[in-house]
C-alpha positions in Angstrom: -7.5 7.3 -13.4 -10.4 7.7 -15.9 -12.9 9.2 -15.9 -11.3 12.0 -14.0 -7.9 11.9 -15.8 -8.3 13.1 -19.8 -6.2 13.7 -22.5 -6.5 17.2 -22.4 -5.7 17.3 -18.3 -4.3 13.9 -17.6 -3.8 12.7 -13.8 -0.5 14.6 -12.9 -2.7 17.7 -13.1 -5.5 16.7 -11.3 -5.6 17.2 -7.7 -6.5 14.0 -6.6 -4.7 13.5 -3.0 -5.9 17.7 -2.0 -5.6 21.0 -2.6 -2.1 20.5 -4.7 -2.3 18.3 -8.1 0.3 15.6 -8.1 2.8 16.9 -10.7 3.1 20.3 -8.0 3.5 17.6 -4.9 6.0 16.2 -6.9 8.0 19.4 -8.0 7.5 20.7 -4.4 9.1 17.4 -3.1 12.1 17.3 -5.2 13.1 21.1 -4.3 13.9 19.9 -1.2 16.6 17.5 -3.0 17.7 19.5 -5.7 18.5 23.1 -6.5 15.6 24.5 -8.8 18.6 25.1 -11.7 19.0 21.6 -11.9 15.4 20.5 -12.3 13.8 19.7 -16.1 10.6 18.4 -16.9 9.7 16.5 -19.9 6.5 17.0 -21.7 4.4 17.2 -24.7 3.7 20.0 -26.5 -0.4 20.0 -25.9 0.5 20.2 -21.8 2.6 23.2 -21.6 -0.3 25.6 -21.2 -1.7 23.7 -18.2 1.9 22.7 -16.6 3.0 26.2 -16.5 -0.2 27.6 -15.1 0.7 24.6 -12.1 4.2 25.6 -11.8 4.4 29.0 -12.6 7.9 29.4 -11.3 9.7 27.0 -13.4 12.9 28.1 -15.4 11.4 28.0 -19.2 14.5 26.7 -20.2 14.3 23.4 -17.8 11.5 22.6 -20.2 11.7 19.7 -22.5 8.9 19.7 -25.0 8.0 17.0 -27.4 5.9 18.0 -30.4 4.7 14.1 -30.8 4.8 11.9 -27.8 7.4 9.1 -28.5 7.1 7.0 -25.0 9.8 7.2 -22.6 13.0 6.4 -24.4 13.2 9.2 -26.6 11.7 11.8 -24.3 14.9 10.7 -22.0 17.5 10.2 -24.2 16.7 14.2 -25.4 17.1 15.1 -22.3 20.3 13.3 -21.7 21.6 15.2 -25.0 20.8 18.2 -23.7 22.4 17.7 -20.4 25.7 16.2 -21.7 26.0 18.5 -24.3 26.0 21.7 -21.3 28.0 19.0 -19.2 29.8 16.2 -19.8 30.3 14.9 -16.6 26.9 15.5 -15.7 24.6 12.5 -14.7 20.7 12.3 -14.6 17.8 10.4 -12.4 14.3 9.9 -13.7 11.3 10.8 -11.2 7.9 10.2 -12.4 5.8 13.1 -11.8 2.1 11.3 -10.7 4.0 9.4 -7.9 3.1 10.2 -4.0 5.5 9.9 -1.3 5.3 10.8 2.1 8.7 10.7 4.0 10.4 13.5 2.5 13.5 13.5 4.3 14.1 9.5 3.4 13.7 10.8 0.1 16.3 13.1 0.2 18.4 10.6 2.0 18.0 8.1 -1.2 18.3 10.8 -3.6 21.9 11.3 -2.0 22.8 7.8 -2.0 21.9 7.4 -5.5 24.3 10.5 -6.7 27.0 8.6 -5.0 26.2 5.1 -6.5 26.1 6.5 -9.9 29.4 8.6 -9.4 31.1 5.1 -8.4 29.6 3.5 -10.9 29.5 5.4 -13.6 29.4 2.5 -16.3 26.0 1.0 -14.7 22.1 2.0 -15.1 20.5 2.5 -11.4 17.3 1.8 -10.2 14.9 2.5 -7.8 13.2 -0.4 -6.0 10.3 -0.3 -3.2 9.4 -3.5 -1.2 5.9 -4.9 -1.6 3.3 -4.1 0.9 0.6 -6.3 -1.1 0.7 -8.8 -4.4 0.5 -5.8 -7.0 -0.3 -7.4 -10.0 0.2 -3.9 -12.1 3.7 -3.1 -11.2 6.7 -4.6 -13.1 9.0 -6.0 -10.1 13.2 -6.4 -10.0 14.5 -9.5 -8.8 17.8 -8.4 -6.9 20.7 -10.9 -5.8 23.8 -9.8 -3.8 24.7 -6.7 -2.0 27.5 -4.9 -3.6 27.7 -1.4 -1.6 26.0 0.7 0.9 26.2 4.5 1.2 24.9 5.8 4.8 22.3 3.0 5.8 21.1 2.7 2.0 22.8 -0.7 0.6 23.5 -1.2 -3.2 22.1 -4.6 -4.5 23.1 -6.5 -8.2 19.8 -6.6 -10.3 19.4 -9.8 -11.5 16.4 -9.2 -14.2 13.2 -7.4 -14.3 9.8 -9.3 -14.1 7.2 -7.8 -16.3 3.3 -7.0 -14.3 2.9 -10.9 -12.9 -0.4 -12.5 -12.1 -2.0 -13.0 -8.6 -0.6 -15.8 -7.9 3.1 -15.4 -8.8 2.6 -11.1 -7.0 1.7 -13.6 -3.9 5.0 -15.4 -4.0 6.9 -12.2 -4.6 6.0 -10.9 -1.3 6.7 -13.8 0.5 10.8 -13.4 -0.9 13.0 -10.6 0.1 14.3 -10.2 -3.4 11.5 -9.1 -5.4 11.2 -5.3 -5.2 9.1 -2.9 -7.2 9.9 -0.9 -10.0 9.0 2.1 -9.2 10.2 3.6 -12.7 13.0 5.9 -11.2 16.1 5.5 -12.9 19.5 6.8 -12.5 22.5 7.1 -15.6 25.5 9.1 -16.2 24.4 11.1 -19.7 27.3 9.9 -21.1 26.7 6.3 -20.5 23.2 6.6 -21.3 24.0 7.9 -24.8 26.4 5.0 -25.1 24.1 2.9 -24.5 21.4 3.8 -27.0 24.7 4.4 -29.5 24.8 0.9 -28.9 21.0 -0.8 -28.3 19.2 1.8 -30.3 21.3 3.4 -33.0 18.4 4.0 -35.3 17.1 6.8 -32.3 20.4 7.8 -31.3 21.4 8.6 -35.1 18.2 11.3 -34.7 19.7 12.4 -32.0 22.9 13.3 -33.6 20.5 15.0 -35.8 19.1 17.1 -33.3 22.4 17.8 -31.7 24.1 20.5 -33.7 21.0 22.7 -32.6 20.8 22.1 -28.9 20.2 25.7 -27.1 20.1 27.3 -30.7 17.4 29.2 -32.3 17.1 26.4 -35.0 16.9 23.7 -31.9 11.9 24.4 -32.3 12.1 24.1 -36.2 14.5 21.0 -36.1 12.6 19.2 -33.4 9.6 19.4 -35.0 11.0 18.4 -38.0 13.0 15.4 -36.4 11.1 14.6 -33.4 7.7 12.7 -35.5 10.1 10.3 -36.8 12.0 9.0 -33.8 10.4 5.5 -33.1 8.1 4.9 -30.7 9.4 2.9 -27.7 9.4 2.7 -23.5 13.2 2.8 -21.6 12.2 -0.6 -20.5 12.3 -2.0 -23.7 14.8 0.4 -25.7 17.4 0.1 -23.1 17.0 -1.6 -19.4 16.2 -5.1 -21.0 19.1 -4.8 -23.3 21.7 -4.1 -20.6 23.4 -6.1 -17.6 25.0 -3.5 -15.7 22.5 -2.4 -13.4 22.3 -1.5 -9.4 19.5 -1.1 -7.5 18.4 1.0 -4.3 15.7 -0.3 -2.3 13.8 3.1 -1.0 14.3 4.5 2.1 10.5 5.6 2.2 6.9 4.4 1.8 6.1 5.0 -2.5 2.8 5.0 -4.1 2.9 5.5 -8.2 -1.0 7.0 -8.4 -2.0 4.6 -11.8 -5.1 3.7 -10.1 -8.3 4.5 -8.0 -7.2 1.5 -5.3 -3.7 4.1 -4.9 -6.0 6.9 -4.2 -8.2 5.5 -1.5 -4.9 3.8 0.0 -3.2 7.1 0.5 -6.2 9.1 1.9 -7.9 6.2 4.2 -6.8 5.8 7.3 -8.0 2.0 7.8 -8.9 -0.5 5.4 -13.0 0.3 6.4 -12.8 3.9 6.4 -14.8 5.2 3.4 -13.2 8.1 1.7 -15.4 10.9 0.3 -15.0 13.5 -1.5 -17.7 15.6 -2.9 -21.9 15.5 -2.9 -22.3 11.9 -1.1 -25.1 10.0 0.8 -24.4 6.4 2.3 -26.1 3.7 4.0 -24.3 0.3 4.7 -21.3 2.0 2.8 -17.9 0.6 3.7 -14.3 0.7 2.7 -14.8 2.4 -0.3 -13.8 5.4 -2.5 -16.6 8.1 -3.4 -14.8 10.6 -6.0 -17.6 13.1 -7.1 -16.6 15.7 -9.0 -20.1 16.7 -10.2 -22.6 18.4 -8.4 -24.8 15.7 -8.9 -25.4 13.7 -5.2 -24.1 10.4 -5.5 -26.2 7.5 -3.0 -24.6 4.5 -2.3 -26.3 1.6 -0.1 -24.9 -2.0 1.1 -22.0 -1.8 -0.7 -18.5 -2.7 0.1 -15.1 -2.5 -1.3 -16.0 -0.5 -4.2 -14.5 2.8 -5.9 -17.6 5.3 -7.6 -16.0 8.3 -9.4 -18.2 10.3 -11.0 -17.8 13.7 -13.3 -20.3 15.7 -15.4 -20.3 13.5 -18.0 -19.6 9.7 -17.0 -19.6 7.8 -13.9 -17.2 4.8 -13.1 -18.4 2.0 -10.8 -15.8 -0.6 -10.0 -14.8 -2.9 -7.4 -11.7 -1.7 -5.5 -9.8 -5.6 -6.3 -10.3 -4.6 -9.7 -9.1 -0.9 -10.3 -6.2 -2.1 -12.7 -9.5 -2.8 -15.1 -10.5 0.8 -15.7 -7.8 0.9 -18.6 -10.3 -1.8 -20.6 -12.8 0.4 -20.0 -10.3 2.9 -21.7 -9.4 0.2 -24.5 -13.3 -0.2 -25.3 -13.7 3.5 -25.8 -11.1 4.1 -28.6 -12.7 1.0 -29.9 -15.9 2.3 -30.2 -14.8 6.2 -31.3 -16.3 7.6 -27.8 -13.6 10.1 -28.1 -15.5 12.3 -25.9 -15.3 11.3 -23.4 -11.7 10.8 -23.4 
């Protein structure tokens, strides 16, 4: 989402569907499914300042913070400590917070269904899946095989294996086969089995976490995750644990799901029609169709015979790209670590 989204105030606090930023939509959203007790959020330490001036509500103690970032799997399995070690019956699901979805009472519905599943199956990993409305080629997809259960109208499939971000041409064939499903990157575990599971996949991490343990809700718990919390390697839940584990079910959603990774997401949510432009800010068109005009500057932007395209613009860079080809905005990332322009980062 650059050049809006930095590292000081990436896209989950940006407002970039309206007046709310996504990470509130999201919180907001999953009230409605959970009681605000139950609810933790997982974060590094430079984004606390800004996430609780967004959420200014939230119980302190539902926060998770990470003094170094360590991807996914550790900032989940330290939150699956924590929970087992207040419960040990307790059981966890993963929401992203920069995802957007509109049918909040089919949310609900899933987020039921997928309590149940895991309460049956306590000994399996869930999963999320949406069906393909296009050939994404920047989503990972889940190739499911037979139905196993169904809880209300929600059924329960066998996951068969995940597919890593495919090319055009295979994201075609997906869509054309009811088995392929998205991975939207919502996960469900008993904390029990989860820690089992990196016990068994990952015991390098889960020995740090036995580390950490002793200290959980203890005034030593800061000093010993700073401490412990640089050395703990490095590593997504998709590689740590979901590609090392057969056990898995997976819930096709109930609802339409958009995971906001990419300019194309944003004019798709906020456009009517395929055609209609969407504007926001200082803009002037001519010949201007189906197309995203972010400005965030108080510069004007002009656009003239142009079609298909996303223009974002900020005080300090612009970003002109065609819509097709939104997934390439993270080379234009790549090139400017290469080349130190740390600025505008």
């Amino acid at each position: 989402m650059w050049p809006a989204s930095r590292k000081s105030k990436p896209k989950q606090s940006q407002n970039l569907l309206g007046k709310q930023t996504l990470l509130q939509r999201t919180y907001k959203r999953v009230l409605k499914s959970f009681k605000k007790k139950d609810i933790y959020l997982t974060l590094g330490q430079a984004h606390l300042p800004e996430v609780k001036k967004e959420l200014p509500g939230f119980p302190k103690k539902n926060f998770s913070v990470e003094p170094a970032l360590r991807d996914t799997a550790p900032a989940i399995g330290l939150m699956a400590l924590r929970l087992y070690k207040q419960d040990p019956d307790s059981s966890m699901i993963i929401l992203s917070s920069d995802h957007y979805i509109k049918d909040e009472k089919a949310f609900n519905r899933t987020m039921k269904a997928a309590e149940k599943a895991i309460r049956k199956y306590p000994n399996y990993t869930g999963v999320l899946g949406v069906n393909p409305t296009y050939p994404e080629t920047g989503y990972g997809y889940i190739k499911i095989g037979k139905q196993v259960d169904k809880f209300g109208k929600i059924p329960v499939f066998q996951v068969k294996k995940f597919v890593e971000k495919p090319d055009l041409k295979t994201a075609q064939g997906y869509l054309k086969k009811w088995n392929y499903l998205w991975n939207s990157g919502n996960f469900i575990w008993r904390t029990k089995h989860l820690l089992d599971l990196f016990k068994k996949h990952q015991p390098a991490i889960y020995k740090k976490f036995k580390q950490l343990e002793p200290h959980i809700d203890k005034a030593s718990w800061p000093a010993q995750l700073k401490k412990i919390n640089p050395t703990i390697k490095k590593i997504s839940i998709d590689y740590a644990i979901l590609e090392k584990t057969d056990k898995i079910f997976c819930l096709p959603a109930q609802f339409d799901w958009t995971d906001v990774g990419h300019w194309r997401s944003v004019k798709e949510i906020l456009s009517e029609t395929a055609e209609q432009n969407v504007v926001l800010g200082k803009h002037l068109g001519v010949d201007t169709n189906n197309s995203l005009i972010y400005n965030l500057s108080n510069k004007l932007v002009t656009t003239a015979g142009i079609d298909n395209m996303v223009i974002v613009a900020t005080d300090d860079a612009i970003l002109v790209v065609s819509k097709d080809k939104a997934q390439e905005v993270k080379k234009i990332v790549k090139e400017l670590k290469k080349k130190k322009l740390d600025k505008y980062l």
